[in-house]
DSSP file (Angstrom, degrees, kcal/mol; ACC not computed):
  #  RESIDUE AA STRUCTURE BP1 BP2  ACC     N-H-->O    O-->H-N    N-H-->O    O-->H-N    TCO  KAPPA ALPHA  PHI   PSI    X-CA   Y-CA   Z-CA
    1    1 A X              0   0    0      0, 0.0     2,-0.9     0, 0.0    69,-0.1   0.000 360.0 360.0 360.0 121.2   95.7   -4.5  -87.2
    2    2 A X        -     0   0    0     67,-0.6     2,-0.4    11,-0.0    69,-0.1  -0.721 360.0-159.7 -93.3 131.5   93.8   -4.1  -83.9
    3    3 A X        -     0   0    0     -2,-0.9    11,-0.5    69,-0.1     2,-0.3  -0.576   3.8-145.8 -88.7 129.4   93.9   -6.9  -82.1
    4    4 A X        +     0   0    0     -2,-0.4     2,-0.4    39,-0.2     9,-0.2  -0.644  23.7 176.9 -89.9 166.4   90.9   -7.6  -79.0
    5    5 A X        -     0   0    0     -2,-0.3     7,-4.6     2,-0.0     2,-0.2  -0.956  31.8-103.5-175.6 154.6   92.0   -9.3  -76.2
    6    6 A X  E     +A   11   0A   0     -2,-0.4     2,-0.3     5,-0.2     5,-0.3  -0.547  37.5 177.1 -98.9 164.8   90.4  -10.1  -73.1
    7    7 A X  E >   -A   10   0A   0      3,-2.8     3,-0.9     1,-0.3    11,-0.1  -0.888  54.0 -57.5-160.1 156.0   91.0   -8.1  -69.5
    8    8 A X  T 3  S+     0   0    0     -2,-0.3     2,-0.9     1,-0.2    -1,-0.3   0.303 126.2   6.1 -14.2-122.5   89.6   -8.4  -66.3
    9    9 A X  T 3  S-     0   0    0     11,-0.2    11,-1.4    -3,-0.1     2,-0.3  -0.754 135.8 -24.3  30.3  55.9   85.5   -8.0  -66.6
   10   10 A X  E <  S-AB   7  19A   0     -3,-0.9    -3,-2.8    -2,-0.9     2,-0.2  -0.956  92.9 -39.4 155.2-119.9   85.5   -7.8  -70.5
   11   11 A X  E     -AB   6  18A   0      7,-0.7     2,-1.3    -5,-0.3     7,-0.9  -0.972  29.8-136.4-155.7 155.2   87.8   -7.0  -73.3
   12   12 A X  E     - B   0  17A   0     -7,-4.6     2,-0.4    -2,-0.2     5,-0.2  -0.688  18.7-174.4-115.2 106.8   90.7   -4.4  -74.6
   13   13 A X  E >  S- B   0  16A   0      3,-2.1     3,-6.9    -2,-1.3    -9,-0.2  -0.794  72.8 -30.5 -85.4 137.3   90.6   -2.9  -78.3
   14   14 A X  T 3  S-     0   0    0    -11,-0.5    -1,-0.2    -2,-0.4     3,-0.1   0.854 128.0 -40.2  31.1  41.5   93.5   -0.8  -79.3
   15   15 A X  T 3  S+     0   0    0      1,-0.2     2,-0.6    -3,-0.1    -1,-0.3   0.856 116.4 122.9  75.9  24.0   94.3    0.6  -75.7
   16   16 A X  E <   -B   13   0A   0     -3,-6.9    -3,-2.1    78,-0.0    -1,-0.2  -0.812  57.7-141.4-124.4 116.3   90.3    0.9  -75.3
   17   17 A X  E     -B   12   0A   0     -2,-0.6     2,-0.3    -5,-0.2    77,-0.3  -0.480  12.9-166.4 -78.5 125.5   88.8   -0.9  -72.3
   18   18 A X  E     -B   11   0A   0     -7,-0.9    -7,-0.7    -2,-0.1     2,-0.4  -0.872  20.3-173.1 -83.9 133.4   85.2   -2.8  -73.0
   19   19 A X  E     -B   10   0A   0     -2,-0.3    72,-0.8    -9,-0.2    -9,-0.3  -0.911  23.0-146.6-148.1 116.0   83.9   -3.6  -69.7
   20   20 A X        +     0   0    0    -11,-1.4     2,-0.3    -2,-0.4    18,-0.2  -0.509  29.2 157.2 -71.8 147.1   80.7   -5.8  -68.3
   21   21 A X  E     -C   37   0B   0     16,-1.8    16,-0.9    -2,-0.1     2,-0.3  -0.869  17.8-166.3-159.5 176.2   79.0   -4.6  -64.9
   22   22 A X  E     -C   36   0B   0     67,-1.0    14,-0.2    -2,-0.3     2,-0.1  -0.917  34.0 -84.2-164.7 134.4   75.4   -5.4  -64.0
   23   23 A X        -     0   0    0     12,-1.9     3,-0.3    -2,-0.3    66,-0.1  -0.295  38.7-165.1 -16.8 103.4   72.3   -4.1  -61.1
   24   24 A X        +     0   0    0      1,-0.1    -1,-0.1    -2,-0.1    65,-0.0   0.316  69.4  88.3 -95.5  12.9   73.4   -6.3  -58.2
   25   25 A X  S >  S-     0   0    0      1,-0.1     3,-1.3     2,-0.1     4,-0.3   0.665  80.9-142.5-103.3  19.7   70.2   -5.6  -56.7
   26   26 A X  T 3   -     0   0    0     -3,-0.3    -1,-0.1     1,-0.2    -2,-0.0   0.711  55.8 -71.3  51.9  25.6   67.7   -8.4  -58.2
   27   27 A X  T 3  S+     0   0    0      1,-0.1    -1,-0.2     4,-0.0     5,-0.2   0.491  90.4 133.2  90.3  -1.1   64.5   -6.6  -58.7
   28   28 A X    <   +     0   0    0     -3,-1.3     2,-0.2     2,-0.1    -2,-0.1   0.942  50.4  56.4 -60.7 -26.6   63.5   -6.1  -55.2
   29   29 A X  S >  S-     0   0    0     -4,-0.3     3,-1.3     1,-0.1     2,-0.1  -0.747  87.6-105.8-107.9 166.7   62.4   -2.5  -54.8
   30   30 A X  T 3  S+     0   0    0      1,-0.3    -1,-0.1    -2,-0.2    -2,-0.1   0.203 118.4  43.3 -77.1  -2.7   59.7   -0.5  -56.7
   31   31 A X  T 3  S+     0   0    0     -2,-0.1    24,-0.3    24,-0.1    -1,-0.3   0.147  77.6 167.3-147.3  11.5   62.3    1.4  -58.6
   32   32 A X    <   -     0   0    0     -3,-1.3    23,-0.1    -5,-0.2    -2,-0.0  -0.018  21.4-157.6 -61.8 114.8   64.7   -1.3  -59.5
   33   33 A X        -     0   0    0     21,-0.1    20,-0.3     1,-0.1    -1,-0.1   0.634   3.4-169.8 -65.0 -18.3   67.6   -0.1  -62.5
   34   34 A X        +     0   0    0      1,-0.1    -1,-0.1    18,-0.1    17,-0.1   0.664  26.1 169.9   3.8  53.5   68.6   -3.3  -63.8
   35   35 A X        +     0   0    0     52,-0.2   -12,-1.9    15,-0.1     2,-0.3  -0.060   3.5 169.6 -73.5 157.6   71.5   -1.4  -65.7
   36   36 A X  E     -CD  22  51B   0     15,-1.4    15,-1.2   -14,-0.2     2,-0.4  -0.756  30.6-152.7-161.1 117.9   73.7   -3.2  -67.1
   37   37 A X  E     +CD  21  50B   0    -16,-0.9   -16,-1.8    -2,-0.3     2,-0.3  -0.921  25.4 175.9 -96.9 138.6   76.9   -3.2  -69.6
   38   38 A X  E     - D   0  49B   0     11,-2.5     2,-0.7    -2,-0.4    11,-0.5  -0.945  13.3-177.5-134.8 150.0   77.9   -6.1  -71.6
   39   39 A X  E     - D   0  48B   0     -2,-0.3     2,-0.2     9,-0.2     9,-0.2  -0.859   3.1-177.0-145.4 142.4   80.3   -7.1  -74.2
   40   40 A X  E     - D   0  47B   0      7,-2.6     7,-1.1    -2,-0.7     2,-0.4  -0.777  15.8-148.3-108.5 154.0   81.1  -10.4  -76.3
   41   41 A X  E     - D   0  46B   0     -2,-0.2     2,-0.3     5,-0.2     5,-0.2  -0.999  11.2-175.8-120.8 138.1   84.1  -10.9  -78.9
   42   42 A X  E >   - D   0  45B   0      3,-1.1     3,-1.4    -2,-0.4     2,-0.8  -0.805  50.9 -72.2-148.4 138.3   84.0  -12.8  -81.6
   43   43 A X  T 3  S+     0   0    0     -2,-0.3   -39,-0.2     1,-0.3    -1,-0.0  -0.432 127.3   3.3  49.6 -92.8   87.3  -13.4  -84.1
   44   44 A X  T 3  S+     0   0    0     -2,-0.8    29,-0.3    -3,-0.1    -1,-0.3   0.927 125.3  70.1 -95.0 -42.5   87.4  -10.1  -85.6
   45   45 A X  E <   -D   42   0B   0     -3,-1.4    -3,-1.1    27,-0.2     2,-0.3   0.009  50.1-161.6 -80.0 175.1   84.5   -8.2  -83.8
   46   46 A X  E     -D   41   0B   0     27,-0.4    29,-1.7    -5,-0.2     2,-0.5  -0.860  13.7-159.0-151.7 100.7   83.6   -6.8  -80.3
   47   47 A X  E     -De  40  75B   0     -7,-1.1    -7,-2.6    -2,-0.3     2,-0.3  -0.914   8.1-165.9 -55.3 102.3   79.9   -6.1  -79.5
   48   48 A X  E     +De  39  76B   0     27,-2.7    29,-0.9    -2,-0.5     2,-0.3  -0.832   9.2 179.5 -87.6 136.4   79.1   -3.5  -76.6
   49   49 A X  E     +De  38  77B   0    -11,-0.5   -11,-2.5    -2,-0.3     2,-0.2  -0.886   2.6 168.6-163.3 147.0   75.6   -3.0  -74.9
   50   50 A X  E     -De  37  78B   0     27,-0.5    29,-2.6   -13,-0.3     2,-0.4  -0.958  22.8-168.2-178.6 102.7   74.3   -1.2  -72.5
   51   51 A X  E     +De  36  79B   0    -15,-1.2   -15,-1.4    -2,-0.2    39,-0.2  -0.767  14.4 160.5-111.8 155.7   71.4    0.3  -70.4
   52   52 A X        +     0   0    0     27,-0.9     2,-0.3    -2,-0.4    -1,-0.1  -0.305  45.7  96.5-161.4  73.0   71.4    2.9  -68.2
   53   53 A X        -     0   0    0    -20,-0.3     2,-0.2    66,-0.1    32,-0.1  -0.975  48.3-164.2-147.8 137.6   68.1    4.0  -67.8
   54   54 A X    >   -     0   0    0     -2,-0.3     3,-0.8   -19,-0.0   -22,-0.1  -0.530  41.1 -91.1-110.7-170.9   65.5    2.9  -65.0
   55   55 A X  T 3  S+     0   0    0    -24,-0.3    62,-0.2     1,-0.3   -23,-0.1   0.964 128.5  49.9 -51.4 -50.7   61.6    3.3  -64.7
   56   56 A X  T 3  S+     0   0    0    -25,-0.3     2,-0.3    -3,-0.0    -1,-0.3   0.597  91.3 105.8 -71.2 -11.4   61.9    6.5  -63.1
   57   57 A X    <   -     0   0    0     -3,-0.8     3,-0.4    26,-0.1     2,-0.3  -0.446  49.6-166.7 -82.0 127.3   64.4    7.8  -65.7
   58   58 A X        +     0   0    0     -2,-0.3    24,-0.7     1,-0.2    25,-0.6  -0.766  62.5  50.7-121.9 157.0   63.4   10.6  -68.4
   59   59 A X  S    S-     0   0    0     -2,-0.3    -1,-0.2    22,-0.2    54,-0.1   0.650  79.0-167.6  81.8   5.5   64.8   11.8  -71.4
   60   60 A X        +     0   0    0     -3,-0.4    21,-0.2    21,-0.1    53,-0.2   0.116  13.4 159.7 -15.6 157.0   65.2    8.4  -72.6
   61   61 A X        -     0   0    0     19,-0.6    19,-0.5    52,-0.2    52,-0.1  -0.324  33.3-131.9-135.3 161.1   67.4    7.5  -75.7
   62   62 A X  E     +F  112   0B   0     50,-0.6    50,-1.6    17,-0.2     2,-0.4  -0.316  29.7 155.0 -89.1 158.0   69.4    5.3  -77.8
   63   63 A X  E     +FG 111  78B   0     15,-1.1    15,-2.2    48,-0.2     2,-0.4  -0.938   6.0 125.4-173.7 154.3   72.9    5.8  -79.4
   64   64 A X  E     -FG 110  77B   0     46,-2.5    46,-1.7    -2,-0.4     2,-0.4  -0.986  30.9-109.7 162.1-158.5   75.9    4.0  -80.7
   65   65 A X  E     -FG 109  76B   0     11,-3.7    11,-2.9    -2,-0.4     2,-0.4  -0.994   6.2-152.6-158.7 138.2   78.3    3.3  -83.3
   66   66 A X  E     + G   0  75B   0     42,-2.5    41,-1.1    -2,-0.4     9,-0.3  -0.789  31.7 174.0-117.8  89.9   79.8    0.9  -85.7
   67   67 A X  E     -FG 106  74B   0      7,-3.3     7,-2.6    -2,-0.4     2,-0.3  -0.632  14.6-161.3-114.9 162.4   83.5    1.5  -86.3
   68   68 A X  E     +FG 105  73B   0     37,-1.1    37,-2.3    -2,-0.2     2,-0.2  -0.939  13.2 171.1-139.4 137.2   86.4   -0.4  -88.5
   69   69 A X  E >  S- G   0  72B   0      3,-1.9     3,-2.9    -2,-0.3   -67,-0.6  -0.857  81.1 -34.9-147.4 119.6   90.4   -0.3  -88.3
   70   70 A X  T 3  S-     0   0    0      1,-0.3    -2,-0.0    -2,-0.2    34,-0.0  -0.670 123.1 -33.5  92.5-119.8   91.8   -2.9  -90.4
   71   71 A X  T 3  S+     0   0    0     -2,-0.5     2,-0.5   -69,-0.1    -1,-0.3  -0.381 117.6 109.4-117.9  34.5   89.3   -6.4  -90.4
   72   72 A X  E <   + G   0  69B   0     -3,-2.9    -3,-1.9   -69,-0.0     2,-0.4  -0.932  46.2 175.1 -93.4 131.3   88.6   -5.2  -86.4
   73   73 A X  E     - G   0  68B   0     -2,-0.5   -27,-0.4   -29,-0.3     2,-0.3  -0.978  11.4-173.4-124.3 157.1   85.1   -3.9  -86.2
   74   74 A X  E     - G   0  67B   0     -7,-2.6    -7,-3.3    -2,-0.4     2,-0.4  -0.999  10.5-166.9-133.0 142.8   83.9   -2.9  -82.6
   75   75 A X  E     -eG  47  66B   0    -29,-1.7   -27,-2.7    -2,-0.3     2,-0.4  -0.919   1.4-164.9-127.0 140.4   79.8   -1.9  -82.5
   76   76 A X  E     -eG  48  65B   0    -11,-2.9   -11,-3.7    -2,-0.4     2,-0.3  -0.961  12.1-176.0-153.7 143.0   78.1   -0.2  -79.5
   77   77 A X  E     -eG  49  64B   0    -29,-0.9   -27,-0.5    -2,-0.4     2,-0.3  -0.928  10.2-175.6-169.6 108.3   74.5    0.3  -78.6
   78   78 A X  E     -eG  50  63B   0    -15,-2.2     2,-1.3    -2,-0.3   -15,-1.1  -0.898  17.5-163.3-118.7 102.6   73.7    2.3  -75.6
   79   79 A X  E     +e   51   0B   0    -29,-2.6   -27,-0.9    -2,-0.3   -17,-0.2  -0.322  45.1 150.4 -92.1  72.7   70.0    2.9  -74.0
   80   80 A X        -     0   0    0     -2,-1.3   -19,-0.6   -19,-0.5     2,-0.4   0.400  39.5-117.0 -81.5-156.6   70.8    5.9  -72.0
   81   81 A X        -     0   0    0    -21,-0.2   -22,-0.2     2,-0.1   -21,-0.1  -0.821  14.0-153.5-173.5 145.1   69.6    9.3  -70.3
   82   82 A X  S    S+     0   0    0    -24,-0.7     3,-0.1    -2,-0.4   -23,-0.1   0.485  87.5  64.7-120.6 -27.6   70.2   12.8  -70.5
   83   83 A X  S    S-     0   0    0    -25,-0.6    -2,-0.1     1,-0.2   -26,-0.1  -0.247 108.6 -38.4 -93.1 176.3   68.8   13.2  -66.6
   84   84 A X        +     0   0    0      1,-0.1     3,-0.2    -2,-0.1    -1,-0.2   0.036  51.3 162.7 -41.9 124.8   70.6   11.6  -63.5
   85   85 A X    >   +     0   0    0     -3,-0.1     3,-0.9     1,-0.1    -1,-0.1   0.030  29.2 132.8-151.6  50.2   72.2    8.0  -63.7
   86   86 A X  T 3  S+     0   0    0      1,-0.2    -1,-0.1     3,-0.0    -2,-0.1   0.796  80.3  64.7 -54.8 -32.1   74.7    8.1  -60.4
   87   87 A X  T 3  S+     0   0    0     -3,-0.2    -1,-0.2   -35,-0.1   -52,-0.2   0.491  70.6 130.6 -74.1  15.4   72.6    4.5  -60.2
   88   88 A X    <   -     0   0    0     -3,-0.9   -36,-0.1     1,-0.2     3,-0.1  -0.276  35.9-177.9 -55.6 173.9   74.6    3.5  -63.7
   89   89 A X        +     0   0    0      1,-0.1   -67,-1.0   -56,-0.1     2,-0.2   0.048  59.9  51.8-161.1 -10.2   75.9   -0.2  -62.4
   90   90 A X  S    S-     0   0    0    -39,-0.2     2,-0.3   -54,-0.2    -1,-0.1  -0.692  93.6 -77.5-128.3-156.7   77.9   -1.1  -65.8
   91   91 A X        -     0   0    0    -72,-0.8     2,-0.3    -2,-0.2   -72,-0.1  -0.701  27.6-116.3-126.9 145.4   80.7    0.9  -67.8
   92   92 A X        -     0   0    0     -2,-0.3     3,-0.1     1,-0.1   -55,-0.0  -0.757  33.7-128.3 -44.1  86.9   80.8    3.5  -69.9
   93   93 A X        -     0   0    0     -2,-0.3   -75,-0.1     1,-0.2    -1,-0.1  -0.158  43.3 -80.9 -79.1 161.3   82.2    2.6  -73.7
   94   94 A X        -     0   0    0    -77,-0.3     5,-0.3   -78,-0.1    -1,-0.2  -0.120  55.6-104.0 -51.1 128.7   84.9    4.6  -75.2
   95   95 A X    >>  -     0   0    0     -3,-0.1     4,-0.9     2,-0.1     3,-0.6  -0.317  32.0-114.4 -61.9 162.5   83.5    8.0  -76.8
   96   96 A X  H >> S+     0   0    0      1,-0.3     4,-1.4     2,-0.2     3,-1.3   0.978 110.8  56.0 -55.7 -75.8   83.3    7.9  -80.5
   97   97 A X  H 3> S+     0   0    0      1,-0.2     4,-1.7     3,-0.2    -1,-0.3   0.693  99.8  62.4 -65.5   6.1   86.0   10.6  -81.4
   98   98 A X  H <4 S+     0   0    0     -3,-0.6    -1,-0.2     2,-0.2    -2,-0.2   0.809 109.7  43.5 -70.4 -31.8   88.9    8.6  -79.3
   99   99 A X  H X<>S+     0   0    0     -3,-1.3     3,-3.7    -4,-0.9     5,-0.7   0.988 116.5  41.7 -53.7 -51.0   88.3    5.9  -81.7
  100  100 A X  H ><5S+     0   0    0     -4,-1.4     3,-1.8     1,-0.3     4,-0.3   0.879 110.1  65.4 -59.7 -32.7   88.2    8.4  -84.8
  101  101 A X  T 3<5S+     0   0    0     -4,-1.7    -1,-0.3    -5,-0.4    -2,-0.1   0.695 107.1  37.9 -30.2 -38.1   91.3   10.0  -82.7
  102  102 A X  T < 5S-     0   0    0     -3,-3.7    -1,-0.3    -4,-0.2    -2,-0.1  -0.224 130.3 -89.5-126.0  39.3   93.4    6.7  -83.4
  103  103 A X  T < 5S+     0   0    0     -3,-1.8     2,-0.7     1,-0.2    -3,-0.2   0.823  72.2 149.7  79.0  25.5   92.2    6.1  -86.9
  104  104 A X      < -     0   0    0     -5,-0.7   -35,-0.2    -4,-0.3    -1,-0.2  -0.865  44.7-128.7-109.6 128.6   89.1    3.9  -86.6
  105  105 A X  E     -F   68   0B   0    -37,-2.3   -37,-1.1    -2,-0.7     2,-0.7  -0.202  17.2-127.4 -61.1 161.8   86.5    4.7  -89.6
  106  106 A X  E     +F   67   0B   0    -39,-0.2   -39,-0.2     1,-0.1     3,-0.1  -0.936  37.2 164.5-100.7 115.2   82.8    5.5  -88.5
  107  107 A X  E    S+     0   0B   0    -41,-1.1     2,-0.2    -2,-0.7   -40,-0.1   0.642  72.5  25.6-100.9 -17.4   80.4    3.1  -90.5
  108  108 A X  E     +     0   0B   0    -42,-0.1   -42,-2.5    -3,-0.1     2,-0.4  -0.890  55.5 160.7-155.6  96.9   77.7    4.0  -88.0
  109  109 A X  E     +F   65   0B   0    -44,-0.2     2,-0.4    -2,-0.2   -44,-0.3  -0.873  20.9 167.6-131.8 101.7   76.6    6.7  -85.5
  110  110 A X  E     +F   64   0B   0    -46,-1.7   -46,-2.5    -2,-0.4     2,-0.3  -0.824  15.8 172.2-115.3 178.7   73.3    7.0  -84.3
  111  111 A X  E     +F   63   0B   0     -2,-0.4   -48,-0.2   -48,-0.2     2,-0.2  -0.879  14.6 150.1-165.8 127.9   71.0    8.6  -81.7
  112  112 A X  E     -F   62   0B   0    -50,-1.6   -50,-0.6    -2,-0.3   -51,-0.2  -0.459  39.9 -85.1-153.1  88.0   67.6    8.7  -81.1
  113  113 A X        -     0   0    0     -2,-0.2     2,-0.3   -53,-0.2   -52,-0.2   0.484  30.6-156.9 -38.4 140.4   64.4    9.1  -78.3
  114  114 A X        -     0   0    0    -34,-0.1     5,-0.2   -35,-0.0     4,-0.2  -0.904  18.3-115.1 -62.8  67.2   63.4    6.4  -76.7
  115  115 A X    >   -     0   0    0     -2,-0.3     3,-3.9     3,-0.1     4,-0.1   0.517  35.4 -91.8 -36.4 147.4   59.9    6.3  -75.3
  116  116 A X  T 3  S+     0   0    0      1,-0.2     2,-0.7     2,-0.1   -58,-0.1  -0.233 121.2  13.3 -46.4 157.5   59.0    6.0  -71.7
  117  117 A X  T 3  S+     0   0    0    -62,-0.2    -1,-0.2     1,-0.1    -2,-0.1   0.146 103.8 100.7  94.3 -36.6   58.6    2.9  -71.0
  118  118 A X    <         0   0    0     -3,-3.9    -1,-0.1    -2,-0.7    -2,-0.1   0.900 360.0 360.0 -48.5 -88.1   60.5    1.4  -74.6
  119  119 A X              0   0    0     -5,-0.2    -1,-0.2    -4,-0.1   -66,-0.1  -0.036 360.0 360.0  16.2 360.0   63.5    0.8  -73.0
């Protein structure tokens, strides 16, 4: 059974760190990222989400995952980039085959474009 548990700035599945970060820079400049990671538990589940895309950003799309070990499910849903995103300002969720690596089923994988602008 994997057990969640909470750790410094989020929360730790099976030796895999979920982690909140946020844009400390409050909207001010023309170009402003407001990236972000965040992640909730509740009981059995673990919810990740996550942008890291700004205005200026291209190549836009979505992706994530819905995986089970046991009655733990952990879900992640990413709006990311293919082009530069050195401005990323939250964390990065574990890749998909390190879960399947330690036994966690895939119920869910997608990926898909985003439109300018969608985000």
């Amino acid at each position: 059974m994997a057990l969640i548990s909470k750790i410094p700035g989020g929360y730790e599945v099976d030796g895999f760190a979920f982690r909140r970060g946020k844009c400390g820079c409050g909207g001010g400049g023309q170009d402003c990222c407001f990236t972000f990671s965040k992640v909730k538990a509740d009981r059995n589940t673990l919810v990740f989400e996550g942008k890291a895309t700004c205005p200026s950003s291209t190549d836009n799309y979505a992706w994530g995952y819905r995986v089970r070990k046991d009655d733990t499910v952990v879900e992640v849903h990413m709006v990311d980039t293919r082009g530069n995103r050195d401005y990323y300002a939250g964390y990065d969720p574990p890749p998909l085959a390190a879960l399947v690596e330690k036994g966690w089923i895939v119920e869910e994988h997608y990926e898909r474009p985003v439109p300018a602008g969608a985000e």
